[in-house]
C-alpha positions as CSV (number, residue, x, y, z in Angstrom):
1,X,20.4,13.7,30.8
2,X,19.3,11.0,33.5
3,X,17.4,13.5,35.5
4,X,15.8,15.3,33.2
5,X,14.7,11.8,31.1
6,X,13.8,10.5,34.5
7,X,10.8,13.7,34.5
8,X,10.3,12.8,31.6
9,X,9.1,9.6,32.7
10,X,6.1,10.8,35.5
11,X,2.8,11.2,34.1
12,X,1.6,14.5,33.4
13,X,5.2,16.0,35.0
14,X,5.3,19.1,34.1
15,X,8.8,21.2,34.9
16,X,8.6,22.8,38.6
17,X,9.4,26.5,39.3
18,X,11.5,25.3,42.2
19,X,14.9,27.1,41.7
20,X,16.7,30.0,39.7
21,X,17.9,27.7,37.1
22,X,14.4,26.2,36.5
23,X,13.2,29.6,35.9
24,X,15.5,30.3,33.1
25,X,13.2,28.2,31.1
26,X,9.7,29.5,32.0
27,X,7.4,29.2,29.4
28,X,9.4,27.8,27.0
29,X,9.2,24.5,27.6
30,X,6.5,22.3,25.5
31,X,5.4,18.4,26.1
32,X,5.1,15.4,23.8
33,X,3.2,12.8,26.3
34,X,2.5,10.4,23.3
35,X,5.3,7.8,23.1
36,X,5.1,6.0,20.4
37,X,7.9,4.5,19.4
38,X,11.2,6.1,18.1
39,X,10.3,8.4,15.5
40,X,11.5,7.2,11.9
41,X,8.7,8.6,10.0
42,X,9.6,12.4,8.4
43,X,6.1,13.3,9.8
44,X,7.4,13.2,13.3
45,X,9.9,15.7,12.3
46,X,6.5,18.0,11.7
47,X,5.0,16.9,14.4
48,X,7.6,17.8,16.7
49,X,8.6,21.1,15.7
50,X,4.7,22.4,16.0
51,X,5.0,21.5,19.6
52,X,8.0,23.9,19.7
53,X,6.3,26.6,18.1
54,X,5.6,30.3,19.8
55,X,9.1,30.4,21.8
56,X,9.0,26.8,22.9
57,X,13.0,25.8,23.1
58,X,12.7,22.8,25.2
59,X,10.9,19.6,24.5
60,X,10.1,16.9,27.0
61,X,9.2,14.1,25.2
62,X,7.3,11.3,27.7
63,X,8.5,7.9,27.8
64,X,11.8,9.2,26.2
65,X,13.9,12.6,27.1
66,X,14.7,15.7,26.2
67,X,15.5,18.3,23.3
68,X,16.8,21.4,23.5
69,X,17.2,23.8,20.3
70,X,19.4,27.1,20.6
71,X,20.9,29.7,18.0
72,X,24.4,27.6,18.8
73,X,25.8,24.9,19.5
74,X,27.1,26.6,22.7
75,X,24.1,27.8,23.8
76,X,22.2,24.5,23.3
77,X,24.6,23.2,25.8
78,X,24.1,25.7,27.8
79,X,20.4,25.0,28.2
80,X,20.7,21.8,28.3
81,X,23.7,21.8,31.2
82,X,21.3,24.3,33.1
83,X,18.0,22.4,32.6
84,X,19.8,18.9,33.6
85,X,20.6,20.7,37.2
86,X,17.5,22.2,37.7
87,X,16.4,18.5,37.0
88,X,18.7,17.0,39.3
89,X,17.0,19.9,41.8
90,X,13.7,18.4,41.2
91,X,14.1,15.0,41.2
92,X,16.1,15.8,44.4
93,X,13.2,17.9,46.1
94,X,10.3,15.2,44.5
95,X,12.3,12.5,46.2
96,X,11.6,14.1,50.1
97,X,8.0,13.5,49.5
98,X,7.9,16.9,51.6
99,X,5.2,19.8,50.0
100,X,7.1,21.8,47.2
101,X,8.2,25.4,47.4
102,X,7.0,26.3,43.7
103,X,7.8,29.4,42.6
104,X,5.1,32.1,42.2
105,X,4.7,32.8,38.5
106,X,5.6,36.4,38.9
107,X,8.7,35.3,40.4
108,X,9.6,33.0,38.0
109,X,8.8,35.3,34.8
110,X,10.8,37.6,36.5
111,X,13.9,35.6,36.4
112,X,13.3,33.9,33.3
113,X,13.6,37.4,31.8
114,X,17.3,38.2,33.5
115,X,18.3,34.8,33.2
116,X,17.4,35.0,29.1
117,X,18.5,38.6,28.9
118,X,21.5,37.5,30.5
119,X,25.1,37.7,28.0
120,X,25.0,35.1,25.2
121,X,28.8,35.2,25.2
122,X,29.2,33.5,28.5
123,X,27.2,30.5,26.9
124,X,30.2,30.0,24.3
125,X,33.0,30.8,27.3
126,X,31.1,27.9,28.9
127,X,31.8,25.7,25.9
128,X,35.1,27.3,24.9
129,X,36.1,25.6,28.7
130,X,34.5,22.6,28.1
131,X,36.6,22.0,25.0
132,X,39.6,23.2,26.9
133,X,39.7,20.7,29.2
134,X,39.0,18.1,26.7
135,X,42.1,19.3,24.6
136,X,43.9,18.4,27.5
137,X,42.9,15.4,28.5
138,X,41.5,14.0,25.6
139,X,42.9,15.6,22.5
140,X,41.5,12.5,20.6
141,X,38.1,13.7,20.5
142,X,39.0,15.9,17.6
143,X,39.5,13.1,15.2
């Protein structure tokens, strides 16, 4: 995720309200701003999953990238696929050096809410695709 690690790599970022997929994660995005080095010790484990308490389901990690944590394995590529280009967007957008069209909040709660109430299923026809494609082209991937 090169644009999402790449926020995660401005001081202080925190994620924009700039566009329909970025609002799909409103308020559910946490920060880790205290790179350390790579986290070997079980304590980080601990450490990291209080910071994703109270409906956090994305983690931007300073210095480092990007977790994402969903019911599935379809959906967690789901969110992640959708926060990368919402990332792109914003690394896109920070790049003009032009003022920011940031979402008002009531906007943005307001999509967040369809966006999340949206059908699960079409994260795991997303995925079922995605596999699709690789059965054709690269059956290996299965062994």
């Amino acid at each position: 995720m090169p644009n999402a690690t790449a926020l995660c790599c401005l001081q202080d970022f925190e994620f924009l309200m700039l566009d329909q997929n970025a609002c799909r994660f409103y308020q559910r995005i946490a920060y880790d701003r205290h790179y350390s080095g790579m986290a070997l010790e079980a304590s980080q484990g601990q450490r990291v999953a209080g910071l994703m308490a109270q409906g956090k389901t994305v983690l931007f990690m300073g210095n480092h990238g990007v977790i994402v944590v969903a019911p599935s394995v379809a959906q967690a590529f789901d969110e992640l696929y959708y926060l990368e280009k919402a990332a792109a967007l914003q690394v896109l957008a920070l790049s003009t050096g032009r003022p920011l069209a940031v979402l008002p909040d009531a906007v943005a709660a307001l999509a967040g809410a369809q966006w999340n109430a949206y059908p699960t299923q079409f994260s795991q026809q997303h995925f079922d695709y995605l596999k699709r494609i690789l059965d054709q082209h690269e059956p290996d991937y299965k062994t």
